[in-house]
PyMOL Python script that loads the backbone (N, CA, C, O; Angstrom):
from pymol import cmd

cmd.read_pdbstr("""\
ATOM      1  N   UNK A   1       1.623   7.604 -14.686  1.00  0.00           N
ATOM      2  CA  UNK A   1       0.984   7.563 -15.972  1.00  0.00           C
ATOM      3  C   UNK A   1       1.876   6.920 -17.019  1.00  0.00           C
ATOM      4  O   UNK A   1       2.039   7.153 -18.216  1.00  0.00           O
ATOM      5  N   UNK A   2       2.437   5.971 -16.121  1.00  0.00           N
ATOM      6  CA  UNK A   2       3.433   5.413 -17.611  1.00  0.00           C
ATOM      7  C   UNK A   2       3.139   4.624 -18.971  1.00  0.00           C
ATOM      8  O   UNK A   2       3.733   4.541 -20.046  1.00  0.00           O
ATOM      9  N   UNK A   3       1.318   3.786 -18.168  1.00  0.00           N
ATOM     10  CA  UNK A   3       0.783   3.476 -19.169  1.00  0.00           C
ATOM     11  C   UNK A   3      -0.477   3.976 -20.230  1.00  0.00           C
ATOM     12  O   UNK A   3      -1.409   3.427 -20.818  1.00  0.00           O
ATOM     13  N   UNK A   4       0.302   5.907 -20.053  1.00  0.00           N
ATOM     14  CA  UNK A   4      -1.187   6.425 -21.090  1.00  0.00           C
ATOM     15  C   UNK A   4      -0.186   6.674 -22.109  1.00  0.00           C
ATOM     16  O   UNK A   4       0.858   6.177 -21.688  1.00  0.00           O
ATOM     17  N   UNK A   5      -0.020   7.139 -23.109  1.00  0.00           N
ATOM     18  CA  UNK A   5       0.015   7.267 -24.162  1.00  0.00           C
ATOM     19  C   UNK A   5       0.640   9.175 -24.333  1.00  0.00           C
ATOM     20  O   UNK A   5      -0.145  10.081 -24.611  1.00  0.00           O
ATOM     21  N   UNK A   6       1.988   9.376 -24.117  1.00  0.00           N
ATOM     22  CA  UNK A   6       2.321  10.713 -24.352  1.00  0.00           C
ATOM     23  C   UNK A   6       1.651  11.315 -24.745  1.00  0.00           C
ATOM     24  O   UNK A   6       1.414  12.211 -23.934  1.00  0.00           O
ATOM     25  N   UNK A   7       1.126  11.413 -25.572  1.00  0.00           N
ATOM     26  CA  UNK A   7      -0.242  13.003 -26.468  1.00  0.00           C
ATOM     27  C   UNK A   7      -0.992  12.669 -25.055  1.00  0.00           C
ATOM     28  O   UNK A   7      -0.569  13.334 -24.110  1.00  0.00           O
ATOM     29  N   UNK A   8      -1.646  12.090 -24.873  1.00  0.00           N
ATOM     30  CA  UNK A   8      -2.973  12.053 -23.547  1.00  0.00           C
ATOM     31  C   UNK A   8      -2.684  12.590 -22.208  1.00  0.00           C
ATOM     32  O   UNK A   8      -3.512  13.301 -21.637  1.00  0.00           O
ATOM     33  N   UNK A   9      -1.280  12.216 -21.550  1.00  0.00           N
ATOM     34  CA  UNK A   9      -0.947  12.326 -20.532  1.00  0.00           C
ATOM     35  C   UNK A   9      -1.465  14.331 -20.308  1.00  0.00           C
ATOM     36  O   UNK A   9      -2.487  14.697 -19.728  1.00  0.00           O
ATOM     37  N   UNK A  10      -0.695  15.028 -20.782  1.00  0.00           N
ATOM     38  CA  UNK A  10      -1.613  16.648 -20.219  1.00  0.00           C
ATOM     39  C   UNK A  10      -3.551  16.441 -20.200  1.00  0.00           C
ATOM     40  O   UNK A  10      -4.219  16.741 -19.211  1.00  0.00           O
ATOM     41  N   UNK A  11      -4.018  16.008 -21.209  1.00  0.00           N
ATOM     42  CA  UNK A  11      -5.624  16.153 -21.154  1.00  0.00           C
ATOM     43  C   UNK A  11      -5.500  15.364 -19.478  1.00  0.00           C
ATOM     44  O   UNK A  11      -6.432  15.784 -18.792  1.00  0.00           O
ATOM     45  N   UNK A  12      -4.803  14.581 -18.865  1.00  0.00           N
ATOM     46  CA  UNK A  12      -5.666  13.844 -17.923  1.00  0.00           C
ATOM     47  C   UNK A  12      -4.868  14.275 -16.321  1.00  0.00           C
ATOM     48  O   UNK A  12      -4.878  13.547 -15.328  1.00  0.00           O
ATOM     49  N   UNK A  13      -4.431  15.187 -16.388  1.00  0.00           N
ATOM     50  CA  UNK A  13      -3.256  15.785 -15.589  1.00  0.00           C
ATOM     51  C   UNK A  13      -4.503  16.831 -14.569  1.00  0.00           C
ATOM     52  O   UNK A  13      -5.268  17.766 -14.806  1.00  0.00           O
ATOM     53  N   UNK A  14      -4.246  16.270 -13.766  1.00  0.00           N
ATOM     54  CA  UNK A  14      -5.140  17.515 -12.999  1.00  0.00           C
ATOM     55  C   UNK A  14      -4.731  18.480 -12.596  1.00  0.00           C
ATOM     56  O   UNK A  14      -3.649  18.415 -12.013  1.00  0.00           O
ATOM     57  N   UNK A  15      -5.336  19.659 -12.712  1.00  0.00           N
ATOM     58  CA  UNK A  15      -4.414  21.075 -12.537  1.00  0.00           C
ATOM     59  C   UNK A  15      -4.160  21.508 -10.679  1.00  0.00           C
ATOM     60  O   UNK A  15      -4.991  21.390  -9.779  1.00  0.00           O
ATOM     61  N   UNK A  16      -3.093  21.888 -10.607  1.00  0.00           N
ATOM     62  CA  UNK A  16      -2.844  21.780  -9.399  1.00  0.00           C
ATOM     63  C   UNK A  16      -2.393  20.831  -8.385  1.00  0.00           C
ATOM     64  O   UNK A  16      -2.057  20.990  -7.211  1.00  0.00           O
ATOM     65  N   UNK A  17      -2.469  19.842  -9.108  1.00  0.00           N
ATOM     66  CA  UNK A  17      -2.028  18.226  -8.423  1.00  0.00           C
ATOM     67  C   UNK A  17      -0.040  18.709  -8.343  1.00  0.00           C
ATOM     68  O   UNK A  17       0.765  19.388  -8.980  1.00  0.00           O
ATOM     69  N   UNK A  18      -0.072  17.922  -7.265  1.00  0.00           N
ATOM     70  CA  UNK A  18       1.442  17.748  -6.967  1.00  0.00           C
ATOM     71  C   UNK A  18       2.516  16.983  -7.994  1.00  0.00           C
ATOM     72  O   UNK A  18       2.311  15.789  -8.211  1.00  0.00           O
ATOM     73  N   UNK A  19       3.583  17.596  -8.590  1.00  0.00           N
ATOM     74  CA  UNK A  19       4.190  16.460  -9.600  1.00  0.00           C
ATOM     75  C   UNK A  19       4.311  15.056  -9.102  1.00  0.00           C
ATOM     76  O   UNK A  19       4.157  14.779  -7.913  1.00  0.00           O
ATOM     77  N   UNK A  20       4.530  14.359  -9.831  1.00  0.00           N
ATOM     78  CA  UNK A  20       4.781  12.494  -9.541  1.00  0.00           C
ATOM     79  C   UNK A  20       5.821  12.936  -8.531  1.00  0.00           C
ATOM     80  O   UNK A  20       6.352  14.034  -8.369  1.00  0.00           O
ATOM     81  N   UNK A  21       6.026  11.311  -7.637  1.00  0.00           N
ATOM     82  CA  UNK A  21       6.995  11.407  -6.624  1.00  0.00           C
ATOM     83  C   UNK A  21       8.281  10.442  -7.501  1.00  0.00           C
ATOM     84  O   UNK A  21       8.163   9.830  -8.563  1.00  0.00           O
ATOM     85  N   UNK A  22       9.296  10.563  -6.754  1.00  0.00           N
ATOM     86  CA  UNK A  22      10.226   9.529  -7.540  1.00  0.00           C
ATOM     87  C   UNK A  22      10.763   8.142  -6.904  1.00  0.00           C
ATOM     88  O   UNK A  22      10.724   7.952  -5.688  1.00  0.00           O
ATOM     89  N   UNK A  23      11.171   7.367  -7.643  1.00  0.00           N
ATOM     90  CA  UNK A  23      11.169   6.191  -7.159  1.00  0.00           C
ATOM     91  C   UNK A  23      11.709   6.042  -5.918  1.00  0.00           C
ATOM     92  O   UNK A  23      11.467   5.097  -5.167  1.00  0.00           O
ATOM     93  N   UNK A  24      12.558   7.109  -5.650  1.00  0.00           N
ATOM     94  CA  UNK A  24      13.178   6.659  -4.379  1.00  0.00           C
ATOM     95  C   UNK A  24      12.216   7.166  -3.082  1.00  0.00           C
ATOM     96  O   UNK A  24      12.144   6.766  -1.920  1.00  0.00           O
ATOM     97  N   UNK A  25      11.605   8.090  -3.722  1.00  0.00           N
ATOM     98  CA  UNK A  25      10.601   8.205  -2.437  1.00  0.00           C
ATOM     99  C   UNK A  25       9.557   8.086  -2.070  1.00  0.00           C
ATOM    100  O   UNK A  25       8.986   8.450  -1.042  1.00  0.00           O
ATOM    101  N   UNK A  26       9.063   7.202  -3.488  1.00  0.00           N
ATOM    102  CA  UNK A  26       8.006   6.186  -3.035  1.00  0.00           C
ATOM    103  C   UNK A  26       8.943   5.120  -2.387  1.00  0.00           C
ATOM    104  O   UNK A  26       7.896   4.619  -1.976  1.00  0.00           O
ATOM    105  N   UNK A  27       9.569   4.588  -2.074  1.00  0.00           N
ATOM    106  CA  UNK A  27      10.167   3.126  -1.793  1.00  0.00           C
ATOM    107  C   UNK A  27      10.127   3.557  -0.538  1.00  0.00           C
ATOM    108  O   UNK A  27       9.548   2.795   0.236  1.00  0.00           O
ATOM    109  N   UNK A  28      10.784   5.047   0.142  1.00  0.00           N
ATOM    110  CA  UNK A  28      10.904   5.142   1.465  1.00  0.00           C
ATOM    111  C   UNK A  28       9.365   5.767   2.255  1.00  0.00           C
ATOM    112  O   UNK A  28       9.096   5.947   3.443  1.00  0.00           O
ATOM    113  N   UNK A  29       8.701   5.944   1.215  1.00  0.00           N
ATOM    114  CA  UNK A  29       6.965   6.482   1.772  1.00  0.00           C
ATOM    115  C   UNK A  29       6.728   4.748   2.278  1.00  0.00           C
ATOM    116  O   UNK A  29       6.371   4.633   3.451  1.00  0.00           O
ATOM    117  N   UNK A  30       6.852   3.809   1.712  1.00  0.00           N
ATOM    118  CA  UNK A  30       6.127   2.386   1.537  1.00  0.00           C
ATOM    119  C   UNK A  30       7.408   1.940   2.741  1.00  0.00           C
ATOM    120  O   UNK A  30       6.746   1.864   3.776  1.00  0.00           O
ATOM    121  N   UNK A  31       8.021   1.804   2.898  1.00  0.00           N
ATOM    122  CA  UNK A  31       9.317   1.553   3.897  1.00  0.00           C
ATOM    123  C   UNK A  31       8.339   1.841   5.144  1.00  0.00           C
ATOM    124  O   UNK A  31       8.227   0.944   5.979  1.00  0.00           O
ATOM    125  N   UNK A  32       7.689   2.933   5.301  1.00  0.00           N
ATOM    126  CA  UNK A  32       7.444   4.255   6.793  1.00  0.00           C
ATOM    127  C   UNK A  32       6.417   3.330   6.612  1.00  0.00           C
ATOM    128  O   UNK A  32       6.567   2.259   7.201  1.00  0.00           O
ATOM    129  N   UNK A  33       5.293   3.496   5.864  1.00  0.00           N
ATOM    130  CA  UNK A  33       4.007   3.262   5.789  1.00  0.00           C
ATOM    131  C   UNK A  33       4.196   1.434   6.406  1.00  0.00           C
ATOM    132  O   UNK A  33       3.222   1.128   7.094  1.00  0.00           O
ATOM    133  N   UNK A  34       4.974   0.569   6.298  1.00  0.00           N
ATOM    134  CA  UNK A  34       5.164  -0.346   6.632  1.00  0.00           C
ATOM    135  C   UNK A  34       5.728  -0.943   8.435  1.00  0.00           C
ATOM    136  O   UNK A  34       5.561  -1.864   9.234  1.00  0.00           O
ATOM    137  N   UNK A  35       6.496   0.421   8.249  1.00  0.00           N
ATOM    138  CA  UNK A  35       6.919   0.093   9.771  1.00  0.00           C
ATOM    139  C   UNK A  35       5.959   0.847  10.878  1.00  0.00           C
ATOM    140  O   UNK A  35       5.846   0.657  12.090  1.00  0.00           O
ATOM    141  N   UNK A  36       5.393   1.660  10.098  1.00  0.00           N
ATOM    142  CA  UNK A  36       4.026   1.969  10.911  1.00  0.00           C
ATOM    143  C   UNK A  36       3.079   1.243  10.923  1.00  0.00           C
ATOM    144  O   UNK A  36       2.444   1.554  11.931  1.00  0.00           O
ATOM    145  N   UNK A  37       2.403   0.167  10.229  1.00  0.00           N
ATOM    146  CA  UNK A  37       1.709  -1.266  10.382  1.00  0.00           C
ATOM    147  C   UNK A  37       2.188  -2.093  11.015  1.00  0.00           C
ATOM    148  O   UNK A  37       1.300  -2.746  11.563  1.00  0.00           O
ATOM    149  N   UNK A  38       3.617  -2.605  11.362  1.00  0.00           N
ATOM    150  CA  UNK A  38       3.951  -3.413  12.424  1.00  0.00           C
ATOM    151  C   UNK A  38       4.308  -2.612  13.691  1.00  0.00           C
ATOM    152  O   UNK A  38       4.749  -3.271  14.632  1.00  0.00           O
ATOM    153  N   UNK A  39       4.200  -1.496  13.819  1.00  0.00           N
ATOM    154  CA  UNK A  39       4.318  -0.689  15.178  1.00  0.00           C
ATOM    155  C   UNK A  39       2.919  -0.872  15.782  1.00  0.00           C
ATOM    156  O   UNK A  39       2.636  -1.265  16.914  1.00  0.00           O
ATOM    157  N   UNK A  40       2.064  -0.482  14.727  1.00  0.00           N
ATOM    158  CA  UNK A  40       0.681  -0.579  15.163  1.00  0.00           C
ATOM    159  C   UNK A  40       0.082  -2.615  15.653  1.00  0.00           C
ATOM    160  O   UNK A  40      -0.555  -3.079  16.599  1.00  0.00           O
ATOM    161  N   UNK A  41       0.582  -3.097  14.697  1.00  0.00           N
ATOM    162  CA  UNK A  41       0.234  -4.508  15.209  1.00  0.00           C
ATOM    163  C   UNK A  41       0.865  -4.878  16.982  1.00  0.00           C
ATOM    164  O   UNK A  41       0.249  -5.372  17.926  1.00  0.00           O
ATOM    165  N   UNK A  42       1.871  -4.545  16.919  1.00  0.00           N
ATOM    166  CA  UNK A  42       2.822  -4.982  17.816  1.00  0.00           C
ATOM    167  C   UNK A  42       2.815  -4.206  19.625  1.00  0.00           C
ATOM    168  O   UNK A  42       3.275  -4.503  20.728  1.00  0.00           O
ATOM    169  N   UNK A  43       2.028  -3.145  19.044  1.00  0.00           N
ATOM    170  CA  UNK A  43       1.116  -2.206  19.648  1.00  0.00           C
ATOM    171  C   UNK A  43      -0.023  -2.623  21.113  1.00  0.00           C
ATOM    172  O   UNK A  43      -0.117  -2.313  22.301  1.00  0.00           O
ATOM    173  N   UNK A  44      -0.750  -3.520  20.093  1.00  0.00           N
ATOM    174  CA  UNK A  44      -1.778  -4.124  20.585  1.00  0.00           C
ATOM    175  C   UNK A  44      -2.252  -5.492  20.131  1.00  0.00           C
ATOM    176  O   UNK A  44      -3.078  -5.392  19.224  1.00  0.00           O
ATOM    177  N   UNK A  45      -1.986  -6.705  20.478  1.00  0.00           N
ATOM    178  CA  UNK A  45      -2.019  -8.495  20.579  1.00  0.00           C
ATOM    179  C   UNK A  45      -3.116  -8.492  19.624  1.00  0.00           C
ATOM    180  O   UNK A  45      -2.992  -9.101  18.561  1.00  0.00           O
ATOM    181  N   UNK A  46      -4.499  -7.666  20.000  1.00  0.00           N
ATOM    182  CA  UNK A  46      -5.507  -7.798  19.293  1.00  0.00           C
ATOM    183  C   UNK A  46      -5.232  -8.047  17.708  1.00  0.00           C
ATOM    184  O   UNK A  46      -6.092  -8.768  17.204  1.00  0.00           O
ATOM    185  N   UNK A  47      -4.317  -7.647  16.902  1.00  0.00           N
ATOM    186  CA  UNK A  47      -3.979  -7.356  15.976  1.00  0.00           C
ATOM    187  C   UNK A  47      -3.393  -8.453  15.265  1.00  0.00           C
ATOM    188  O   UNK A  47      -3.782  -8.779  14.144  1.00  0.00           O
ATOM    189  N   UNK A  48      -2.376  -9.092  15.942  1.00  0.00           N
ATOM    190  CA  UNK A  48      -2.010 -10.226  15.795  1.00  0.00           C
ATOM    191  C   UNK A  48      -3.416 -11.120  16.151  1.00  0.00           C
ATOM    192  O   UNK A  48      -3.826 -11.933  15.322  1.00  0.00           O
ATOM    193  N   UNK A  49      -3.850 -10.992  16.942  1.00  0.00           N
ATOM    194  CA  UNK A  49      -4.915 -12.417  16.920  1.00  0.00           C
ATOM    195  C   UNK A  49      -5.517 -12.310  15.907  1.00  0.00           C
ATOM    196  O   UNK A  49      -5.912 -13.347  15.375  1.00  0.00           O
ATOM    197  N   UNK A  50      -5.849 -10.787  15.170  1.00  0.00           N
ATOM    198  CA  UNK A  50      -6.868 -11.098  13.986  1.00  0.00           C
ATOM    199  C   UNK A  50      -6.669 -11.387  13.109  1.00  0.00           C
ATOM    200  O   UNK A  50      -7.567 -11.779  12.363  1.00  0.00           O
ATOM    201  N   UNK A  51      -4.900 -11.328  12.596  1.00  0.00           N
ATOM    202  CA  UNK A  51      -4.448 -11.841  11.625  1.00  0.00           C
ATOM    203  C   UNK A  51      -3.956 -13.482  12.031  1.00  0.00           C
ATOM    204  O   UNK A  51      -3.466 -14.103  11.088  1.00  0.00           O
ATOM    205  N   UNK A  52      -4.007 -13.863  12.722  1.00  0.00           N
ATOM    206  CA  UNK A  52      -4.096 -15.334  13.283  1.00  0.00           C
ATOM    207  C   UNK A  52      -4.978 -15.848  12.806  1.00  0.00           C
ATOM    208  O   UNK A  52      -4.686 -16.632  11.904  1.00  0.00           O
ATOM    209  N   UNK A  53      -6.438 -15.685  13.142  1.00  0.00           N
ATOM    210  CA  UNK A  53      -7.715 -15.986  12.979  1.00  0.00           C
ATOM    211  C   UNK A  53      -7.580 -15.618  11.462  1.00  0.00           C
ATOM    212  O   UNK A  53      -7.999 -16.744  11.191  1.00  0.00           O
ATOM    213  N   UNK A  54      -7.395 -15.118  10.354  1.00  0.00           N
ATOM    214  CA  UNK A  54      -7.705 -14.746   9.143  1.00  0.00           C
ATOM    215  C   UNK A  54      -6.972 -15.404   8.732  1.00  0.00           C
ATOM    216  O   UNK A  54      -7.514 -15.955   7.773  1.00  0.00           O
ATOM    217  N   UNK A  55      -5.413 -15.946   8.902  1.00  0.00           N
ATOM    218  CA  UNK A  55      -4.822 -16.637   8.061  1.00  0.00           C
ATOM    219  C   UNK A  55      -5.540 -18.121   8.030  1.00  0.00           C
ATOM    220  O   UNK A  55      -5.992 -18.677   7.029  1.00  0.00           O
ATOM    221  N   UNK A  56      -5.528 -18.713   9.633  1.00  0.00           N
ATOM    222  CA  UNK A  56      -6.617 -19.896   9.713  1.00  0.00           C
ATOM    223  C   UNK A  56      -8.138 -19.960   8.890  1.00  0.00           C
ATOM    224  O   UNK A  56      -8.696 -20.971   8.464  1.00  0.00           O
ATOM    225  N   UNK A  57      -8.527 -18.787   8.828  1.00  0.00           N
ATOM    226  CA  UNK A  57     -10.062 -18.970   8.063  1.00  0.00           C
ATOM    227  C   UNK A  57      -9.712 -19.046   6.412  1.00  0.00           C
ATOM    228  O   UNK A  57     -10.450 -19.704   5.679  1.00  0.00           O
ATOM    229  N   UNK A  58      -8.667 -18.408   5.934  1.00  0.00           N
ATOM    230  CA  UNK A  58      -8.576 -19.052   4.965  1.00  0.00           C
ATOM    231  C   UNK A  58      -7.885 -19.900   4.166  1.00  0.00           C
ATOM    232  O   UNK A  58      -7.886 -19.951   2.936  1.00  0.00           O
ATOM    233  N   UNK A  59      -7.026 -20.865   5.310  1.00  0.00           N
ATOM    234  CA  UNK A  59      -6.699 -21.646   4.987  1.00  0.00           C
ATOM    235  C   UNK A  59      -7.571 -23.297   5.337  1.00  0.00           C
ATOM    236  O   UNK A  59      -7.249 -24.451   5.054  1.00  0.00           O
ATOM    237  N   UNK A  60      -8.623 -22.791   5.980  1.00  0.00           N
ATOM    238  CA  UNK A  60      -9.692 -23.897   5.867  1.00  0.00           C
ATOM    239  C   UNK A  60     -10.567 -23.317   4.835  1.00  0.00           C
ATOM    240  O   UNK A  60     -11.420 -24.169   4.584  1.00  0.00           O
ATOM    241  N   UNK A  61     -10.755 -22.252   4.113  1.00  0.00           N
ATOM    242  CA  UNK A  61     -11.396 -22.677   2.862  1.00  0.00           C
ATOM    243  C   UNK A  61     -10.891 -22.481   1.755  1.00  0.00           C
ATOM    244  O   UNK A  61     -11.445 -22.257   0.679  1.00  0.00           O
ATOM    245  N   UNK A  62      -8.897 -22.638   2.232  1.00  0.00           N
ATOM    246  CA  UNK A  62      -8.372 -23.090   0.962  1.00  0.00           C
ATOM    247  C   UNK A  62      -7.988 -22.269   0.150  1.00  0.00           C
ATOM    248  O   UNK A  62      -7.485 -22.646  -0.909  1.00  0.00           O
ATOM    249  N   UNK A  63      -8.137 -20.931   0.456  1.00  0.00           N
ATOM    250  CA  UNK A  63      -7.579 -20.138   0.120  1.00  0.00           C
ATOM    251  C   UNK A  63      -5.576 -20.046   0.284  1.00  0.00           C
ATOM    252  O   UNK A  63      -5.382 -20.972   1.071  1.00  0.00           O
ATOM    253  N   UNK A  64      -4.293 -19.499  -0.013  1.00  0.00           N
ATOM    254  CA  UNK A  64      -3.205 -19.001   0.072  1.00  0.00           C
ATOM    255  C   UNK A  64      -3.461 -17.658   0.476  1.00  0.00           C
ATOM    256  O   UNK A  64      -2.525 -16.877   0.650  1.00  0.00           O
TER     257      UNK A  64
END
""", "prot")
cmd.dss("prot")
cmd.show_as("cartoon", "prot")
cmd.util.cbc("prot")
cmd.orient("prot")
């Protein structure tokens, strides 16, 4: 909530919600969460082919 406005931040706070995480452990949640997407690609070929096929489809219509 860094971009509400101090007075607002309690009205929009949901009760019971878990406090914020901190930077360092979001970086290592997104670290895991990452090496568990290339475990999973690497897993099974299928995965790679579909991101094969997707980078090719949009780079014939030109998309980056």
């Amino acid at each position: 909530m860094q971009n509400v406005h101090p007075t607002v931040q309690p009205l929009l706070r949901i009760p019971g919600a878990p406090p914020p995480i901190s930077e360092q452990e979001l970086q290592r949640l997104r670290s895991k969460a990452w090496a568990d997407v290339a475990a999973l690609e690497a897993s099974d070929p299928r995965y790679h082919r579909a991101l094969q096929d997707q980078v090719q489809h949009n780079a014939h219509m030109g998309m980056q």
